[in-house]
N, C-alpha and C positions, 0 to 999 in steps of 0.2 A: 709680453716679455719686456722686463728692463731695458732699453738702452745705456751701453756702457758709458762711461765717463768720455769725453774726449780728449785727445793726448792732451800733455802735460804742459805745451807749451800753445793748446789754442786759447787764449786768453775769450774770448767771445763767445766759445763754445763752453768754457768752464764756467762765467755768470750764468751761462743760460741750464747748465746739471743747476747750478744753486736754487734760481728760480724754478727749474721745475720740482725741484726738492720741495719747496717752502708751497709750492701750489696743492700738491699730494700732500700736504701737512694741515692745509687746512681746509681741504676734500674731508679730512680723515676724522682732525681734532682741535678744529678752529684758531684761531689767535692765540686761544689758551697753549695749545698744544707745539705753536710756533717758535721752539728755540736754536740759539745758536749752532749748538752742537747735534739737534735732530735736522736741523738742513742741511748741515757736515757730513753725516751720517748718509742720507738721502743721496746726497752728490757727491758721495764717495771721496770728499776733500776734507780737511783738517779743519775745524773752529777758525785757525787763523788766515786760513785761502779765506774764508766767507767775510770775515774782518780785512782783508784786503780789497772787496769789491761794495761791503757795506756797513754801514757806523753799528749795524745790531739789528733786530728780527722786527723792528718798527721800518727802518727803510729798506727792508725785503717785502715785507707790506707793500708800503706805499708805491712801490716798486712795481710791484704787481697788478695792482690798481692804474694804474697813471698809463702801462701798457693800454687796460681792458676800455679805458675812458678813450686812448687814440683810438682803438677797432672803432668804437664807437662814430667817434667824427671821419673818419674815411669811409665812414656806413652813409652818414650823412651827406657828405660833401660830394658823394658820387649815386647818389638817390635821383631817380628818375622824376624832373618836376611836375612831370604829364599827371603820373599815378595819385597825386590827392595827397591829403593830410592825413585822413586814414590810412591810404597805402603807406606811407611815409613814418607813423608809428609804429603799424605794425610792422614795416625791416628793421627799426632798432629794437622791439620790445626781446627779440631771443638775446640779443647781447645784453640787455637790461637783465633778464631772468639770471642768465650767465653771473653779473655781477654781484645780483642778491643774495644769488643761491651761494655764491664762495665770499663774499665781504661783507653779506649784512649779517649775520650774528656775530662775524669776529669784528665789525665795525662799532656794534655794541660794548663789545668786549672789551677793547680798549680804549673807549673813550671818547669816540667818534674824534680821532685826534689828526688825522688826514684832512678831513677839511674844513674843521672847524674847531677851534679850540683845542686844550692843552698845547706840549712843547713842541716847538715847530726847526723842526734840524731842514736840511738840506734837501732834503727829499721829500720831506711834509708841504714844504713851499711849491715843490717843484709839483707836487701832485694839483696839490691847489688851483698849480697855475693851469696842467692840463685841464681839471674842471673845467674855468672858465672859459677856455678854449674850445670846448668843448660846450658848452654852454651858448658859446657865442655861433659857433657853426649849428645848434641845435636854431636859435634863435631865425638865424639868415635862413636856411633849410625852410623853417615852417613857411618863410614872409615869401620866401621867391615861388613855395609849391602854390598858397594862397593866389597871391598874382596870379600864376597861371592859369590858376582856377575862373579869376577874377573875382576873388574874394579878398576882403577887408583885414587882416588880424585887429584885437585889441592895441594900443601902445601905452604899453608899461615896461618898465625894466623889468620885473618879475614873473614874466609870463615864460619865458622859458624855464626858467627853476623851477612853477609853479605845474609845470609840463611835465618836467622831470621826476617833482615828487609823485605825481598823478600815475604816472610812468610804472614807478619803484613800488607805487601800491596794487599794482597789477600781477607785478611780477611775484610779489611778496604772496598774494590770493594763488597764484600758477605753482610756486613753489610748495606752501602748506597746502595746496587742494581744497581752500577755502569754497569755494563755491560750487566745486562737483558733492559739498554737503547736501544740497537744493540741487542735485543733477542739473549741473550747467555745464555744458561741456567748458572743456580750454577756446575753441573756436565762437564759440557762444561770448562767451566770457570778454574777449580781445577787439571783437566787433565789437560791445555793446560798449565797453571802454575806451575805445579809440574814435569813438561815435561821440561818444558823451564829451570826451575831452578836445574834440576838434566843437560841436558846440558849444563849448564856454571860452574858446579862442575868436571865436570868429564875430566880429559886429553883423551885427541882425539891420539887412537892410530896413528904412521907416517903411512905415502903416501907409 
């Protein structure tokens, strides 16, 4: 069942009809499908209430994103350092799937203009910034569960990014059912990836 709108004067509860408008819009019919007046529609508010809380259907996007990128680092930042590298991929990998499955075709779609490249308004930056942020807690997360472990990480600036895209091609195989082609379960799949990417992090004590 729908939940209704919230009254007229909850300002906080009327961005969040919008947002979940725009969420259900591209469940439905990706970035393509992402307009003004169909998240109007959705949240039961006028074109120009959705132009009062956002510049247009790019920073209802980004919007959206920059939310799913926070879950992320409070996933992280309160991640049990006992449980390993692996355990520690695998609590973010469902919010990773989460992201793929609703911003990777529509992040295609427009241009990959959230955090890289084309016009960057106010909310483009701001997403960006969560990245990083997120990037950075990704970063400290791997280095202090290592420690614990009493392992080594590589040190490169790139190795968290390079975690992430490793990450996003997981999710991308989880999403399409790429490798239940070869009957590989999802659980098969997750170990064998969180395994592999925690070996190519970690320095290999010498011989």
């Amino acid at each position: 069942m729908e939940r209704a709108p919230m009254a007229w004067g909850d300002a906080k509860a009327r961005r969040r009809d919008i947002l979940r408008s725009a969420s259900r819009l591209l469940e439905s019919s990706g970035y393509a499908g992402l307009t003004v007046r169909a998240i109007a529609v959705g949240a039961g508010v006028s074109s120009g209430t959705v132009y009062q809380y956002f510049d247009g259907k790019e920073d209802v996007f980004v919007a959206l994103m920059a939310a799913r990128l926070e879950d992320v680092r409070a996933t992280l930042d309160e991640f049990d350092r006992t449980e390993g590298i692996g355990g520690l991929l695998a609590a973010i990998l469902p919010q990773v799937r989460e992201i793929w499955r609703l911003f990777g075709r529509s992040a295609q779609q427009r241009g990959s203009k959230v955090l890289a490249g084309g016009r960057r308004g106010k909310r483009a930056v701001t997403s960006a910034t969560v990245f990083r942020r997120m990037a950075r807690s990704l970063d400290r997360a791997l280095r202090e569960t290592a420690e614990a472990a009493g392992q080594t990480l590589v040190d490169h600036p790139a190795m968290p990014y390079w975690v992430w895209d490793s990450l996003i091609g997981v999710a991308d195989d989880l999403v399409h059912g790429g490798s239940l082609q070869a009957r590989v379960s999802a659980d098969r799949l997750v170990a064998f990836a969180t395994g592999a990417i925690e070996r190519g992090i970690v320095v290999s004590a010498p011989a």
